[in-house]
N, C-alpha and C positions, 0 to 999 in steps of 0.2 A: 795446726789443728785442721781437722778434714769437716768443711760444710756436711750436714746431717740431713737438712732437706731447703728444699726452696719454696717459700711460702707461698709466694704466687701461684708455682705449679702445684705444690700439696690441697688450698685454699684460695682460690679467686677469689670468695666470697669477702673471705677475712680481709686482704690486702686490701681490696676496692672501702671494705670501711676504713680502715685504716687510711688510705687516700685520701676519704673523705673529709677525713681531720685535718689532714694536709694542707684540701685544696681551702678549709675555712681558716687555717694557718697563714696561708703565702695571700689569704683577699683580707687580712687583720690589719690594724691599722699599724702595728708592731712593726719597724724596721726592718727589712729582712737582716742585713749586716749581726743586728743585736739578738733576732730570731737565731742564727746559729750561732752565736757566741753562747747563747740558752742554752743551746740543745748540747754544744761542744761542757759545758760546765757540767749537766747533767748527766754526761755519758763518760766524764773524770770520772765521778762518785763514783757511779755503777760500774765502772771499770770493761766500758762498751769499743773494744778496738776499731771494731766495722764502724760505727757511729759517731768516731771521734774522727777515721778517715776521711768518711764522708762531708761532717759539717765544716770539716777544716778546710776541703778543697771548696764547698760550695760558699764560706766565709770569704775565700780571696775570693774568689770569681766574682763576689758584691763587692767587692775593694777592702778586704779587712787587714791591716800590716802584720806581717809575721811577729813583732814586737806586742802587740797585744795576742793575736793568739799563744805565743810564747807564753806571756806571764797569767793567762788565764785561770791556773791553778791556783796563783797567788792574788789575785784581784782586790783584793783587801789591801795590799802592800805598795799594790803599783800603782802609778800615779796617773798613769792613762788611760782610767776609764769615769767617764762622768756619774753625776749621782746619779742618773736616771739609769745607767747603764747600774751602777752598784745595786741600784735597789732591786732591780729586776734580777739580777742575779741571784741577792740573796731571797727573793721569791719564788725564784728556782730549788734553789738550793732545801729552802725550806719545804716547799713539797716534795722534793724528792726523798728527802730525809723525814718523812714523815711520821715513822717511828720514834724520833729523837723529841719528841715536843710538840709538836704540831707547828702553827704561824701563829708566835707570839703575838700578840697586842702591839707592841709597840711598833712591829713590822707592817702591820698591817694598817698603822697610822703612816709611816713613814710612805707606803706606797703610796697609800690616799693622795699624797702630797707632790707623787708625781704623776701617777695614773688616773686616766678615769675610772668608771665602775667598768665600762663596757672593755677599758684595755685590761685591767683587773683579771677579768674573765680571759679576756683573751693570751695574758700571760698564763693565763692557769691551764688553759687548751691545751700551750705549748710545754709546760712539764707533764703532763697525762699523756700527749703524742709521743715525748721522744723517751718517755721512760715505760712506756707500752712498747716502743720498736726497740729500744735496749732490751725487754725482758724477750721480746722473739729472739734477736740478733742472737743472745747469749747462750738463749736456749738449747737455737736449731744451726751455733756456731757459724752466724755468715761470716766468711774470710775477709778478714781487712788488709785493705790494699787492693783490693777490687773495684773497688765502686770508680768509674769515669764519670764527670758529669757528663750531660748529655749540653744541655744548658741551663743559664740560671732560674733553678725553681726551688720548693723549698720542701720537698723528699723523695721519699727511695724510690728507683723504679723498678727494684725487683732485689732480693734479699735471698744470694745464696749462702 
């Protein structure tokens, strides 16, 4: 697939807000590690190539095993990821799939249980950020397999 445009150079404006989410992203009290396992879960669904590239090299570079990002798909089944990591997931999963039901009650009890209000929020940041840079990425076809980290932070720095 041939890149369409580059949002940075099409919209500065747009990116820099977009950043902006970013940078109240990477200062959350949220993991980074668990931060891109989020993003990587949310960008399976949406079927995000550039996005799944990205949070998968930015995941090792925090130290995440290939053996979890591996079974990521299946999280439900595997047995290496903890309840706080499950539940965040499927808090992911549940906004991104927003269509489907909305965040059941009982989901919403169960996060209680490991979140606070304020991570709450801040989990919610993190599926509105990466399911916003999915709907660019897809959009305006940024090329996966491009992205280098530059170093460890916690998004794009430019989206051809």
């Amino acid at each position: 697939m041939k890149a369409r445009l580059n949002i940075v150079a099409a919209s500065p404006a747009a990116y820099r807000a977009m950043a902006g989410l970013e940078k109240f992203i990477s200062e959350s009290s949220i993991e980074p590690k668990l931060v891109h396992l989020l993003k990587m879960r949310a960008s399976q669904i949406n079927g995000c190539a550039y996005c799944l590239d990205m949070h998968s090299k930015d995941a090792r570079a925090h130290g995440e095993t290939e053996q979890r990002l591996y079974g990521l798909g299946a999280w439900r089944e595997a047995p290496y990821y903890t309840d706080r990591e499950r539940t965040a997931l499927e808090w992911v999963e549940s906004l991104t799939q927003i269509t489907q039901g909305h965040v059941p009650d009982d989901l919403y009890e169960r996060a209680r249980r490991q979140f606070s209000e304020r991570e709450l929020v801040e989990l919610s940041m993190i599926a509105v950020a990466i399911n916003g840079w999915n709907r660019l990425a897809i959009a305006f076809r940024s090329e996966a397999g491009t992205y280098q980290p530059q170093q460890v932070r916690a998004g794009p720095e430019d989206l051809r």
